[in-house]
N, C-alpha and C positions, 0 to 999 in steps of 0.2 A: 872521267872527264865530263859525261854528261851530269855526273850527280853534282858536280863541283860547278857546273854553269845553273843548273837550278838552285841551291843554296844561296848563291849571290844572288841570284833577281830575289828569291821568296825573302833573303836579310835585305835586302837593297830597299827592296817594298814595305817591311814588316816595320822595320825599326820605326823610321819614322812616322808610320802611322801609328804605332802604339803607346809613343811617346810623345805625341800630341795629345793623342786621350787620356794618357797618365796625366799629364800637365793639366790639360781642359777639366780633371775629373769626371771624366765618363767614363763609367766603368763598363756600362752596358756596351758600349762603343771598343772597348778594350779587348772587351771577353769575345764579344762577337767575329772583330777583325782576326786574334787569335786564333778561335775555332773554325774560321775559314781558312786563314793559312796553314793551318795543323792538318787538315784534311784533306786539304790542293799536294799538298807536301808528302800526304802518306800515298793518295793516289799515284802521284807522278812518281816514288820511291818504288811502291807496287809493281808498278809498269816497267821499271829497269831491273829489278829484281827478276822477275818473270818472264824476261827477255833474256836476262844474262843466263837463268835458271833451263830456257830451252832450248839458247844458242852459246853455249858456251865452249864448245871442242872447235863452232866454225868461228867465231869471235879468236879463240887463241893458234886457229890452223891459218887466220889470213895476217894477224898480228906477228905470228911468232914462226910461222912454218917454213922458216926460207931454207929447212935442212940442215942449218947449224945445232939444234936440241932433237932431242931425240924424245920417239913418239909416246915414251914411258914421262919425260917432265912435261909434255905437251899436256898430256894427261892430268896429270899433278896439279899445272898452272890453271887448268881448267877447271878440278877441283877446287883448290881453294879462288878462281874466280867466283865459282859460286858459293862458297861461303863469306867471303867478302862482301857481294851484291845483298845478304841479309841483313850483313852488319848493318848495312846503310842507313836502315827502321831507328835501329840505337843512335848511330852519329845523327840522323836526320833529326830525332829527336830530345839530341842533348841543343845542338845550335838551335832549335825553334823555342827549348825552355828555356837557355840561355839568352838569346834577344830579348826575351818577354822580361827574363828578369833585368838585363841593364836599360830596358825601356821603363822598367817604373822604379828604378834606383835601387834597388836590392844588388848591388856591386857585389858587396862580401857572398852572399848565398850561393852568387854565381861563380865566385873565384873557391867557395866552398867546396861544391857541386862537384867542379871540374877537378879537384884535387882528387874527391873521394874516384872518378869515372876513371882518371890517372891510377889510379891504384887499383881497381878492379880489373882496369886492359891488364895489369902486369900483371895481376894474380891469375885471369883468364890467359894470357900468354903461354905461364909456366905451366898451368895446367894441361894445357890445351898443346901443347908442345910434345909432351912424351906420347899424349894420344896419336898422332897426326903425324909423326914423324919413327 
């Protein structure tokens, strides 16, 4: 939930300032705004990561603990909480490359992009599926 409230302000913010200086031709102005959103973006991802990383058994004992799962999938849910929370780096960084590219018109690279990232979750899925289960 929090990563999904900072995604919308950092695209809320991001687009159309980048899309301005696509337009205006500043590129300097482009790259810069970019590199500050990419960075505001990987800190505050750090910071949930690293949170979910230390609090994650009391995060799923006050979510999930009311006695109906049992303390073996508590466990589990906790687990993959934290691996979830890494993800974040990846998805944070496909929508920050993906604004940048529908902000200077590279439509297709971005509908590219997402195709090949669609195809990698599934082959990471299957993979990652007989491991983990």
């Amino acid at each position: 939930m929090m990563f999904g409230i900072i995604i919308s302000i950092i695209t809320t913010l991001l687009v159309p300032i980048l899309s301005k200086a696509f337009i205006n031709k500043e590129k300097k102005i482009f790259n810069t705004e970019f590199q500050n959103m990419f960075r505001l973006g990987i800190l505050v991802v750090g910071f949930i990561a690293v949170f979910v990383l230390a609090n994650a058994e009391s995060i799923v004992q006050i979510l999930y603990g009311s006695g109906s799962i049992s303390e073996r999938d508590l466990a589990l849910i906790a687990n993959v909480s934290i691996f979830y929370s890494f993800t974040l780096f990846g998805v944070f960084s496909y929508i920050i490359f993906g604004m940048s590219l529908l902000s200077s018109k590279k439509e297709k690279n971005y509908a590219f992009l997402g195709m090949l990232t669609q195809i990698g979750v599934i082959c990471l899925n299957f993979l990652f599926y007989r491991w983990l289960t």
